[in-house]
C-alpha positions as a LaTeX table, in Angstrom:
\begin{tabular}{lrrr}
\hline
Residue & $x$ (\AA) & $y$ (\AA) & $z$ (\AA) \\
\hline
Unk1 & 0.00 & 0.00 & 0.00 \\
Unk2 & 1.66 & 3.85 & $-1.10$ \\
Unk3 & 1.51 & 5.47 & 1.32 \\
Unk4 & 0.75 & 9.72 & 0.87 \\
Unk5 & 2.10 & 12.84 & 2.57 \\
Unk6 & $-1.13$ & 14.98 & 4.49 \\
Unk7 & $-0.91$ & 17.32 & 1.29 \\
Unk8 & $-2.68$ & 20.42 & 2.02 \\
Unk9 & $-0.74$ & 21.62 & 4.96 \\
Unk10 & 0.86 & 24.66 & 5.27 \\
Unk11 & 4.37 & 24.32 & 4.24 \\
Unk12 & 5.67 & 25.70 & 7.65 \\
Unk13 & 4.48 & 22.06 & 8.71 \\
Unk14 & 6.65 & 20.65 & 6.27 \\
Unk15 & 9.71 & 22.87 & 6.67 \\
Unk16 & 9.70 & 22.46 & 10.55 \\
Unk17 & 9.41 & 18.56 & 10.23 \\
Unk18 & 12.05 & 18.26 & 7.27 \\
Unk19 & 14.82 & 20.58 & 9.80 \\
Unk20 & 14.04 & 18.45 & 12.76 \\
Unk21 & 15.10 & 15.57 & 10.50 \\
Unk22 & 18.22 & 17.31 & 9.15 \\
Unk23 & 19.68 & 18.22 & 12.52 \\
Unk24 & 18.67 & 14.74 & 13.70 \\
Unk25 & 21.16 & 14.12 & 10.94 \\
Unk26 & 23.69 & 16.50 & 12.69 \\
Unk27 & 23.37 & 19.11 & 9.83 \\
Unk28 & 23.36 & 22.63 & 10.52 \\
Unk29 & 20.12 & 24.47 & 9.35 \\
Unk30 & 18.88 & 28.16 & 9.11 \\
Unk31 & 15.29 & 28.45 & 8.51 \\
Unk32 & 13.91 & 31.66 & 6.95 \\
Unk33 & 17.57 & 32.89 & 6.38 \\
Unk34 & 17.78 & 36.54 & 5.36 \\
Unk35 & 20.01 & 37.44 & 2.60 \\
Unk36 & 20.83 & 41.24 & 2.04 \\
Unk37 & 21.04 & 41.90 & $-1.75$ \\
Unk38 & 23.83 & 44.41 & $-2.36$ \\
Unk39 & 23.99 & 47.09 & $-5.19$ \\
Unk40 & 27.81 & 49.27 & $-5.39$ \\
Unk41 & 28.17 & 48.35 & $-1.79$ \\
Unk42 & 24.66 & 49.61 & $-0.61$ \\
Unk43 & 22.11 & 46.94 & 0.81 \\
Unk44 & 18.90 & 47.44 & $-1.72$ \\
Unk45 & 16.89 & 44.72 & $-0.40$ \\
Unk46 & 16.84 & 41.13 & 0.95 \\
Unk47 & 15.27 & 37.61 & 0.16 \\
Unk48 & 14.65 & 34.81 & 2.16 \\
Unk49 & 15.83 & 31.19 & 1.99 \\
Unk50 & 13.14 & 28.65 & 3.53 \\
Unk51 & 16.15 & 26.25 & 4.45 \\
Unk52 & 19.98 & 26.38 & 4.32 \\
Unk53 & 21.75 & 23.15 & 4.98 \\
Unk54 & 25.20 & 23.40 & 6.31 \\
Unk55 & 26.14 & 27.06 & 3.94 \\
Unk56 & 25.99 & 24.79 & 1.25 \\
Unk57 & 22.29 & 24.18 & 0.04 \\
Unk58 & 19.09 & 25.97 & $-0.65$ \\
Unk59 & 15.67 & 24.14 & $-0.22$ \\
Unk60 & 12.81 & 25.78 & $-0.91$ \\
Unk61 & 9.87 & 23.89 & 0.24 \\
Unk62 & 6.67 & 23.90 & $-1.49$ \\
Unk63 & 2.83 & 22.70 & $-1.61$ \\
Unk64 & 1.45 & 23.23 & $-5.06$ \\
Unk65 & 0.19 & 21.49 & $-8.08$ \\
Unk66 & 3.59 & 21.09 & $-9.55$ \\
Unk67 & 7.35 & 22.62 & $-9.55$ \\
Unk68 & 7.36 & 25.40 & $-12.29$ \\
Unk69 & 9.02 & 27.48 & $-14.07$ \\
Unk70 & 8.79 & 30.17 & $-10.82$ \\
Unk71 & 9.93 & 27.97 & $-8.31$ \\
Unk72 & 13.45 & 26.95 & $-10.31$ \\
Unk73 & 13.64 & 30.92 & $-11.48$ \\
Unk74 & 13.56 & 31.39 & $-7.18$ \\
Unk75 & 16.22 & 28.85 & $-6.80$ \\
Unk76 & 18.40 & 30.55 & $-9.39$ \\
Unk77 & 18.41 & 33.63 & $-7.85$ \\
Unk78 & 19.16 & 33.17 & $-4.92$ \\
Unk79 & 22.08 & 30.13 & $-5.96$ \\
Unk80 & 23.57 & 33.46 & $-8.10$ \\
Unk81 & 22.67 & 36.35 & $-5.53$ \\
Unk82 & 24.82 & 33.57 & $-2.82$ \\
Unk83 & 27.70 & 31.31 & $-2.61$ \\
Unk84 & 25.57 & 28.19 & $-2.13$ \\
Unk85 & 26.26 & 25.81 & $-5.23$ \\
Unk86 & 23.26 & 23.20 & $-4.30$ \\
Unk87 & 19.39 & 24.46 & $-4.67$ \\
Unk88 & 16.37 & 21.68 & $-3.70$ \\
Unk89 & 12.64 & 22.56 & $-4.42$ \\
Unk90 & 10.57 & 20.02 & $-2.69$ \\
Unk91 & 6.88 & 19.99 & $-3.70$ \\
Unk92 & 5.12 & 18.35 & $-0.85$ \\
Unk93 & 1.82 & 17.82 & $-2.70$ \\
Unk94 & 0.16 & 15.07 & $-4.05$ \\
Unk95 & 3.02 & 13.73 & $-6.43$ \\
Unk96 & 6.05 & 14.89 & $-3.85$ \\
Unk97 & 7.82 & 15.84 & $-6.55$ \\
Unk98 & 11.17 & 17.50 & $-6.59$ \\
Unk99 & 14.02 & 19.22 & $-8.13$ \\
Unk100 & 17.97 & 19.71 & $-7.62$ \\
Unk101 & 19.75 & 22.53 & $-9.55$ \\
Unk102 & 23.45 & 22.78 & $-9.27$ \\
Unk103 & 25.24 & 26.41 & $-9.96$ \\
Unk104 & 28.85 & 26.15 & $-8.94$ \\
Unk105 & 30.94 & 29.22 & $-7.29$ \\
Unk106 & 33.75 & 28.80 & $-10.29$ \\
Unk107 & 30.75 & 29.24 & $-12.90$ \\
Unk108 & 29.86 & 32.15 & $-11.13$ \\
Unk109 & 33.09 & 34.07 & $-11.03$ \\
Unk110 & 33.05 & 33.70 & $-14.51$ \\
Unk111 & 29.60 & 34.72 & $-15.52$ \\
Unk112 & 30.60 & 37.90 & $-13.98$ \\
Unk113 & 33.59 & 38.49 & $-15.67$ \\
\hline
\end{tabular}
């Protein structure tokens, strides 16, 4: 028998479960981490990550139909706006879908060259 996650809960649920499990793991998490978008030196505004693992990855946890084209545009963002290499959207709907996109820190230095 498949068993299937109580879809239609807020995805606070899901985010608080999902970092209990990681630091059961022993990772380090940050929930709701605040990262200052710089312009010339001057903060001009901030976005949040729902989880960082360990300064390493991004998940952004969701509850809709599907992952689209404006969840993975989120994830780029902020893997481009940050040093993190390793972005995770995890749809906790009906399917529990998900998606991993990598941007490395080297291909970074040079798309701003």
């Amino acid at each position: 028998m498949q068993k299937h996650s109580p879809y239609g809960l807020d995805t606070e649920i899901f985010n608080q479960a999902l970092t209990v499990e990681l630091e059961t793991l022993g990772l380090k998490t940050e929930v709701d981490k605040e990262i200052k978008i710089k312009y010339r030196k001057k903060i001009i505004g901030a976005f949040f990550i729902d989880i960082a693992v360990e300064n390493c990855v991004v998940i952004k946890i969701i509850s809709d139909n599907c992952i689209n084209e404006k969840h993975e545009i989120e994830i780029k963002n902020q893997l481009r706006l940050t040093e993190f290499e390793v972005g995770l959207i995890l749809n906790f709907d009906i399917e529990n879908q998900h998606k991993r996109l990598v941007f490395t820190n080297d291909f970074k230095k040079t798309e701003k060259n």
